[in-house]
Structures are given as C-alpha cells and as structure tokens.
N, CA, C and O of each residue as an XYZ file, in Angstrom:
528
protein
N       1.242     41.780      3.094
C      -0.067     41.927      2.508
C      -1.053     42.456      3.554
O      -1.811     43.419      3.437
N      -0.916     41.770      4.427
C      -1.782     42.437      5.752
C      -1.940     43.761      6.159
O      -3.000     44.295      6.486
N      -0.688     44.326      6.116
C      -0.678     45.971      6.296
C      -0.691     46.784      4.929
O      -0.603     48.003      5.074
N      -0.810     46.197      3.310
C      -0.939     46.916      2.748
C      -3.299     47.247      3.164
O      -3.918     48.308      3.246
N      -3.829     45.712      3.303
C      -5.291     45.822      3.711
C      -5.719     46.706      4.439
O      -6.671     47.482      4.360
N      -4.426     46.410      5.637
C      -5.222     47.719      6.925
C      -5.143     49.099      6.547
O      -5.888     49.949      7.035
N      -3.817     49.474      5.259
C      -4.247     51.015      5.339
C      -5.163     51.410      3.917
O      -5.485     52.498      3.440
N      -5.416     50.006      3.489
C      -6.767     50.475      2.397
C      -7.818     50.335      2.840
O      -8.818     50.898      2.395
N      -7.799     49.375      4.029
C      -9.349     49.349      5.154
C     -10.318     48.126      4.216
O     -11.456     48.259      3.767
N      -9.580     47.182      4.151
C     -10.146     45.977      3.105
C      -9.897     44.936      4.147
O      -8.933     44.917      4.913
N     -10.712     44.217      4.098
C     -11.265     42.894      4.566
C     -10.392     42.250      3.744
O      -9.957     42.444      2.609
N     -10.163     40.990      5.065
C      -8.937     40.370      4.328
C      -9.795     39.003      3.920
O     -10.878     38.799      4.469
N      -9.191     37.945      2.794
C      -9.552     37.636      1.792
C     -10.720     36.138      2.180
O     -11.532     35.488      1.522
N     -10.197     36.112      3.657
C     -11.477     34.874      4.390
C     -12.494     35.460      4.459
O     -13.452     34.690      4.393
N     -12.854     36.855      4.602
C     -14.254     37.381      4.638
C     -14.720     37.795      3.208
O     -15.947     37.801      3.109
N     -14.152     38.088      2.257
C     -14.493     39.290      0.971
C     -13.215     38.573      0.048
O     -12.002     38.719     -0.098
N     -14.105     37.876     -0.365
C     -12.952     37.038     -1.706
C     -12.883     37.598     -2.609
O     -12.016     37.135     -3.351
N     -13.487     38.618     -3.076
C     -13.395     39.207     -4.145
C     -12.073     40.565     -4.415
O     -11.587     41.092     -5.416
N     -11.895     40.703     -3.039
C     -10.460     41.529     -2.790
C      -9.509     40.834     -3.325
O      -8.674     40.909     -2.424
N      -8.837     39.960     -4.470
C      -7.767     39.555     -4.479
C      -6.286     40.222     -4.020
O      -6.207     41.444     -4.146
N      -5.249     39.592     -3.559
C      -4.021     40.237     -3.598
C      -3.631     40.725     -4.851
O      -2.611     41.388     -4.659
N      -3.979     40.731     -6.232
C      -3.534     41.332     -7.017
C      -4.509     43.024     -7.259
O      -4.209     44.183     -7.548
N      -5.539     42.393     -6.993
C      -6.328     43.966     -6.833
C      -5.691     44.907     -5.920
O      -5.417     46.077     -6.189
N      -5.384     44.038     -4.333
C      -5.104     45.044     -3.097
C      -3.732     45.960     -4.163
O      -3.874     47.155     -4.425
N      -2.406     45.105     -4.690
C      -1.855     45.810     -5.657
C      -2.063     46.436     -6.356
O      -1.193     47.300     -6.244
N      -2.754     46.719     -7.226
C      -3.697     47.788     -8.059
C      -4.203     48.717     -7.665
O      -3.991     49.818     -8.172
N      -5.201     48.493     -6.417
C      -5.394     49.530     -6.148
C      -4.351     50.475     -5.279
O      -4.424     51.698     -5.403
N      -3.431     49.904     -4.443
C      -2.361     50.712     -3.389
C      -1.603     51.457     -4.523
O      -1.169     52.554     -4.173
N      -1.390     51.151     -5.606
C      -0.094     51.367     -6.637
C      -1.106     52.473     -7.350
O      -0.413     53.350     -7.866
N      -2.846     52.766     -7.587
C      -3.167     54.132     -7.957
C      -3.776     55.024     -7.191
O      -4.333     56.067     -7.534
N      -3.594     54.400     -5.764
C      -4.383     55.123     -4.752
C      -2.915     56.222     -4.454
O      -3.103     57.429     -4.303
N      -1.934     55.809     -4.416
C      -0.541     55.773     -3.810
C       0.123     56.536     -4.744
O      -0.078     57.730     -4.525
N       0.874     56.326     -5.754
C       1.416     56.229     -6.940
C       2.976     55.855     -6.657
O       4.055     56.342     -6.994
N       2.528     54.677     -5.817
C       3.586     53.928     -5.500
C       3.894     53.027     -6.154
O       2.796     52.652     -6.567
N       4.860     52.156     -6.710
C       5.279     50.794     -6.891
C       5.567     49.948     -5.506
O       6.341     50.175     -4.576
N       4.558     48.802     -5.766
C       5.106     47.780     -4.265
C       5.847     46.871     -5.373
O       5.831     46.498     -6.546
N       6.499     46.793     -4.143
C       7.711     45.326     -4.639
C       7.751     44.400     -3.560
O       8.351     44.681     -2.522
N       7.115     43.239     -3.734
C       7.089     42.340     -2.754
C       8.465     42.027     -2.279
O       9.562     42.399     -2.693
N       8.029     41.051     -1.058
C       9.452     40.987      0.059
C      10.197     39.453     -0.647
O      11.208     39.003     -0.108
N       9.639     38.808     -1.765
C      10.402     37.741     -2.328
C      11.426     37.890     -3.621
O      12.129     37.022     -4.137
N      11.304     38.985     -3.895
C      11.900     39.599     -4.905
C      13.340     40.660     -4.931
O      14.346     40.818     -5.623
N      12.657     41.284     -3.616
C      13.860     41.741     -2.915
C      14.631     40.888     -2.051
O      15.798     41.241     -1.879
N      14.250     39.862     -1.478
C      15.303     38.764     -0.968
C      16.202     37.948     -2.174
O      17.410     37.711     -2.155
N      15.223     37.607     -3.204
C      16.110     37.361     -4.375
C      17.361     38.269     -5.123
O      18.351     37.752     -5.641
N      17.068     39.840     -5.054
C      18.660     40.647     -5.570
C      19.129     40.632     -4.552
O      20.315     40.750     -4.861
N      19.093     40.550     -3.102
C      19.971     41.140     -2.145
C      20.849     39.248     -2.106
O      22.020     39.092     -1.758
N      20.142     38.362     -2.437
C      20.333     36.648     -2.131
C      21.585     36.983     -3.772
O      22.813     36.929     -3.712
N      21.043     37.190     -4.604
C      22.424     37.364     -5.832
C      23.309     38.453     -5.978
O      24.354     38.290     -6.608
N      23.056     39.421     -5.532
C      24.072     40.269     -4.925
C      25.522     39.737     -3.714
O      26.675     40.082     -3.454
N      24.761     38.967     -3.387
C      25.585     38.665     -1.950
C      26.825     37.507     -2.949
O      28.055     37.460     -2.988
N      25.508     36.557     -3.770
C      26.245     35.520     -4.495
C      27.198     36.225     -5.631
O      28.191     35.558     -5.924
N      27.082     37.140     -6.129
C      27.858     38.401     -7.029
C      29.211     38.247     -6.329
O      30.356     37.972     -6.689
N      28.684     38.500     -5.342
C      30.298     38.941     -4.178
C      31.362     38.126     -4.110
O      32.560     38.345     -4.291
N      30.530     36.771     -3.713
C      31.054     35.940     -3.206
C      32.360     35.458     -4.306
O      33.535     35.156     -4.101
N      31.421     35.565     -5.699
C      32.158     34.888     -6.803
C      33.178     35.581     -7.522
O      33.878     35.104     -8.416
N      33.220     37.041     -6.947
C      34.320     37.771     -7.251
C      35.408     38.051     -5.985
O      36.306     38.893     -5.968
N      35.053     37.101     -4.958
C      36.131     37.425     -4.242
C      37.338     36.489     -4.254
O      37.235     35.480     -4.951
N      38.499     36.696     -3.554
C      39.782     36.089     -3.746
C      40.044     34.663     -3.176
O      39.668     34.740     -2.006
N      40.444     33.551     -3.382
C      40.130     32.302     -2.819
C      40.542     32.106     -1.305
O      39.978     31.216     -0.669
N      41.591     32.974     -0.642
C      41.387     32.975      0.634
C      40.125     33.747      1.624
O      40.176     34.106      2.801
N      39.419     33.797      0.993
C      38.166     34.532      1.556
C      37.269     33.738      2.457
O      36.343     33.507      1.679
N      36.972     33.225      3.479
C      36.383     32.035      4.088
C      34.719     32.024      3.614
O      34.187     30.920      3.734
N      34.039     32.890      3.205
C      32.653     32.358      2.816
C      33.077     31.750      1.150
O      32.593     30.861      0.450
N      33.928     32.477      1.004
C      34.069     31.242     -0.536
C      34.706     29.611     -0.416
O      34.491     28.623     -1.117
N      35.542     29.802      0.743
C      36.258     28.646      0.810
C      34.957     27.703      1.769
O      35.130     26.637      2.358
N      34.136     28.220      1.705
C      33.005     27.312      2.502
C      32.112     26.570      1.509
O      31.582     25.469      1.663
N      32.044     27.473      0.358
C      31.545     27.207     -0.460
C      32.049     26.436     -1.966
O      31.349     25.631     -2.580
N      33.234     26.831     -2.323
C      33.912     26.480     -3.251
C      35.329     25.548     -3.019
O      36.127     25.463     -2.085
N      35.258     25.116     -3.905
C      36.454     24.332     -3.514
C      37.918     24.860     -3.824
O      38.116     24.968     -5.035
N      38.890     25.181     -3.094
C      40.355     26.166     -3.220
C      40.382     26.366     -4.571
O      40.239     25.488     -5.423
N      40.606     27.765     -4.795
C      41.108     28.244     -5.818
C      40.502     27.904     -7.390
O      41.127     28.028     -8.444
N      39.310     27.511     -7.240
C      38.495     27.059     -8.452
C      36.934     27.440     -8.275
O      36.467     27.660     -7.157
N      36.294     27.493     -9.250
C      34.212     27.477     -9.156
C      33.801     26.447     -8.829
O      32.661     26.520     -8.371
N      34.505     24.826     -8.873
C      33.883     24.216     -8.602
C      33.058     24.071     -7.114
O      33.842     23.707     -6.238
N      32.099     24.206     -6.773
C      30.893     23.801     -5.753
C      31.551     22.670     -5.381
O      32.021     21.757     -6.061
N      31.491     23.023     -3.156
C      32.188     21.989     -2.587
C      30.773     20.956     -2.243
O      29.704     21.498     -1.964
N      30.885     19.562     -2.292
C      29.755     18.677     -2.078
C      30.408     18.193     -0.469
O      31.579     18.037     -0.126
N      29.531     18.089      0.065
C      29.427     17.332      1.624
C      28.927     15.868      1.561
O      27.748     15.795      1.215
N      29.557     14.638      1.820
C      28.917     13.760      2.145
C      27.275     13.676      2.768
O      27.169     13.577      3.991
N      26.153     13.710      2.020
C      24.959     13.677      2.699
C      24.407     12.355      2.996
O      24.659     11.394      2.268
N      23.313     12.219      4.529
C      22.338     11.495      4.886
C      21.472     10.793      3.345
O      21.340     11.268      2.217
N      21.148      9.873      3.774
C      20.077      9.348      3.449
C      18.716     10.084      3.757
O      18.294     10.464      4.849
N      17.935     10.222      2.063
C      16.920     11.250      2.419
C      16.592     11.745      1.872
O      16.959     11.569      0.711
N      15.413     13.038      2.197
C      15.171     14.081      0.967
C      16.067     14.740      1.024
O      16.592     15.070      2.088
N      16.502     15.133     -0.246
C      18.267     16.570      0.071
C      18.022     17.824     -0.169
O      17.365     18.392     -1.041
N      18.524     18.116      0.553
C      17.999     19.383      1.338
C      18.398     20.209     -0.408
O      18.956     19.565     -1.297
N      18.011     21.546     -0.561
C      18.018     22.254     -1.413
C      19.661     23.086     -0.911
O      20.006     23.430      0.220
N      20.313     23.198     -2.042
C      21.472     23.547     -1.796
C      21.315     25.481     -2.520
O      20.863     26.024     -3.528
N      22.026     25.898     -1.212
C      22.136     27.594     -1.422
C      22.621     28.004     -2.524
O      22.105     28.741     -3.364
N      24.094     27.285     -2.502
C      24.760     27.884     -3.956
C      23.880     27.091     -5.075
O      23.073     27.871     -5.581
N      23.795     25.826     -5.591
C      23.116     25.262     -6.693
C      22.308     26.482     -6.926
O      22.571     27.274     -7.831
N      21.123     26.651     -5.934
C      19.729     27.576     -6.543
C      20.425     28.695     -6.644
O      19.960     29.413     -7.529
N      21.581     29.261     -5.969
C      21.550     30.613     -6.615
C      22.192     30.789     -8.357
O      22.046     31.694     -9.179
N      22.987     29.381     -8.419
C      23.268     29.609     -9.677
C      22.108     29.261    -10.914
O      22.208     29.631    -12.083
N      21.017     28.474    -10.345
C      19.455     28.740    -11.017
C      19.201     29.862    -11.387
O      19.150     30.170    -12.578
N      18.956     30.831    -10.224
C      17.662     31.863     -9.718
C      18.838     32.604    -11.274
O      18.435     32.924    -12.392
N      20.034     32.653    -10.830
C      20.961     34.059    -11.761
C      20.780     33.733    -12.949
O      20.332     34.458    -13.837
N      21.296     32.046    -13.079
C      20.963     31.868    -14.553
C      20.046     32.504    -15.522
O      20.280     33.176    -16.527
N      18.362     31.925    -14.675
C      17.613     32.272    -14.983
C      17.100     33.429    -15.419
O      16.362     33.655    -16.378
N      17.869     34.591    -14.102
C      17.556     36.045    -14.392
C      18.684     36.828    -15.873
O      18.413     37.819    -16.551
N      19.508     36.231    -15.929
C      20.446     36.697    -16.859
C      19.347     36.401    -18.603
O      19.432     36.961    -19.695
N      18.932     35.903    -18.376
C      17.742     36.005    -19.657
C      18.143     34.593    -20.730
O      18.187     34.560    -21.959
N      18.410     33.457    -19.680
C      18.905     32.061    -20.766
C      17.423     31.583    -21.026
O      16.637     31.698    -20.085
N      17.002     31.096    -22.133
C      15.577     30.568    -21.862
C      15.873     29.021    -21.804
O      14.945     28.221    -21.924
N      17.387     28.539    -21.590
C      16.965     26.733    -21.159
C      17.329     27.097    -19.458
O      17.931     27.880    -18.723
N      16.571     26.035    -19.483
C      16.935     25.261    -18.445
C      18.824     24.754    -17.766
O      19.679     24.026    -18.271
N      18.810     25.590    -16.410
C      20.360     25.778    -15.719
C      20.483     23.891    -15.440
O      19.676     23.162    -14.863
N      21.873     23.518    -16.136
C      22.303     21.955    -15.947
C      23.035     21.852    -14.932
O      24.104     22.449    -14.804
N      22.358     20.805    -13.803
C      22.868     20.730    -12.568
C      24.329     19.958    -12.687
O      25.152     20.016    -11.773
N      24.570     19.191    -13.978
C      25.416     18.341    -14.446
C      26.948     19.057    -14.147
O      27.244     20.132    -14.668
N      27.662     18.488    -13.449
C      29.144     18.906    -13.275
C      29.643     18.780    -14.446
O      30.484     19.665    -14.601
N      29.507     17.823    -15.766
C      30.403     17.815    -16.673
C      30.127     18.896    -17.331
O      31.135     19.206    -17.967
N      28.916     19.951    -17.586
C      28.337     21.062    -18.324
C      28.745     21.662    -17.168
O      28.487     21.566    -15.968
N      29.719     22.551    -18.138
C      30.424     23.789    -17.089
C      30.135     25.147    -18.077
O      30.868     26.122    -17.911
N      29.212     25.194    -18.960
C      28.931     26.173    -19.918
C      27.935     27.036    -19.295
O      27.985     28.259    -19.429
N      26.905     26.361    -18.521
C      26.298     27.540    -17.545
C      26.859     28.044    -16.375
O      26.889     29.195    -15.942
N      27.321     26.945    -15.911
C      28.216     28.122    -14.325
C      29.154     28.987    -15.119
O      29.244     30.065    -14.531
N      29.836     28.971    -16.127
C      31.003     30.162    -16.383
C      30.106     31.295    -16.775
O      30.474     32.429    -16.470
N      28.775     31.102    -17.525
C      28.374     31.786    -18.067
C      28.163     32.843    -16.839
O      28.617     33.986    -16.790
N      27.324     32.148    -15.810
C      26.678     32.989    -14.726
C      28.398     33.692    -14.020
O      28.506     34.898    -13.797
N      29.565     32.714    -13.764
C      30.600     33.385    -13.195
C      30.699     34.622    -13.986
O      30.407     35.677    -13.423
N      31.138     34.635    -15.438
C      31.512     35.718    -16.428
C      30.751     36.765    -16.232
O      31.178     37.895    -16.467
N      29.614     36.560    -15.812
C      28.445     37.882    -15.645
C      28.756     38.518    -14.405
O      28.714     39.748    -14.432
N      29.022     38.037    -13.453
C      28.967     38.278    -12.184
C      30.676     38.996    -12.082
O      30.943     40.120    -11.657
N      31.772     37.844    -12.670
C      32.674     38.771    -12.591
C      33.120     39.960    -13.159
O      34.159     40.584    -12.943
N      32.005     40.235    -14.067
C      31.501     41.404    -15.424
C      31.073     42.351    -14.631
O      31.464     43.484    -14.912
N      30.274     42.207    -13.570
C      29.020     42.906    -12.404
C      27.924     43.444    -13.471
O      27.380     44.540    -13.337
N      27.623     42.444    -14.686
C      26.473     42.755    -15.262
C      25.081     42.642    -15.114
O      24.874     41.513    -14.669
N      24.415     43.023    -15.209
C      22.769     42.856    -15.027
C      22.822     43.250    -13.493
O      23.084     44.306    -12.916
N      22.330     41.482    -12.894
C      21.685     41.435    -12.048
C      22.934     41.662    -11.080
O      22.530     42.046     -9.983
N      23.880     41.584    -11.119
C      24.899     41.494    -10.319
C      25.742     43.061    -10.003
O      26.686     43.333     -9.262
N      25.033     43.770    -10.800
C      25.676     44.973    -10.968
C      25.669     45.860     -9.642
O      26.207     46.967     -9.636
C-alpha cells in the first residue's frame, strides 16, 4: 500500500483520512488501467496450488507423507501441548479451497464427515477451478 501512495503522491492515511485504501485502489486502477491484486490473495492461489500438488501426488512423496497419513487423505495429527493450538496448514487449506470451490456451508472439521475433504480431494485431483 505504501508504494502504491508514493507513486500517486498521497499522504498516507495518519495525515489525510480521507484517502482510504480503497480509494488509493480506485484511483491507481483509472489512473493506470491496471488491475492491483493484493499480496493476500496471491499467497492464497500460490498456498492452494501448492496444496493441489500435494494431493495429487504419489504416497511415497515426503511432503505428503509429512502431511498425510501412508497411502490415504487422512490428515496426520501430532500429539499437541497444552494451549492455544496453533492453526493447522493443511486443516485451513482444506477451508480456504473448500470455500473457494463455491460450497456455501460451512467446511466440517469433523473426521467422521469425510464428504467435504473428498469433495475438495475430487476437485483438486480433477485440477478444477482453483486448482487448475
């Protein structure tokens, strides 16, 4: 955001509140006739792309076998600490895909509901949508 300000020559938003970040967008995108695409969005396809991969590769593959348990989808669990728990990589990526594949419920973290992880596997081993 900072360097889209400096090359519109805008005061950044502690001095001149009225610049919102959605304006600085507006205006770069007709000053420009560019599309910006923020940097969280593109970490998200390159973050399910990678997870695309992963889930189509062969079970001797060591980032799957880090992740999955031999020769199956099931998600390997680690004995954890006592604590807040930490946010797990694979869980959210099978969120973020869910989500993007166009389900409007809510992704079930529930191991016995295996109707959303196949769904998201089937897509991915499809290389549809987002995975493509």
């Amino acid at each position: 955001m900072k360097d889209f300000r400096r090359i519109l020559k805008v005061s950044p938003t502690c001095i001149d509140r009225s610049y919102t970040n959605e304006t600085v967008f507006e205006t770069f995108k007709s000053n420009f006739d560019s599309e910006v695409e923020l940097f969280s969005s593109t970490w998200l396809k390159s973050k399910l792309k990678l997870f695309g991969h992963i889930l189509r590769t062969n079970p001797d593959d060591p980032l799957r076998q880090a992740l999955f348990e031999y020769n199956s989808s099931t998600p390997r669990i680690e004995h954890r600490r006592p604590g807040k728990p930490r946010t797990s990589w694979l869980l959210q990526s099978f969120q973020d895909a869910f989500g993007m594949l166009g389900r409007n419920e809510e992704y079930d973290y529930n191991y016995n509901n295996r109707e959303h992880q196949s769904f998201v596997i089937t897509n991915a081993l499809n290389r549809q949508s987002i995975f493509a």
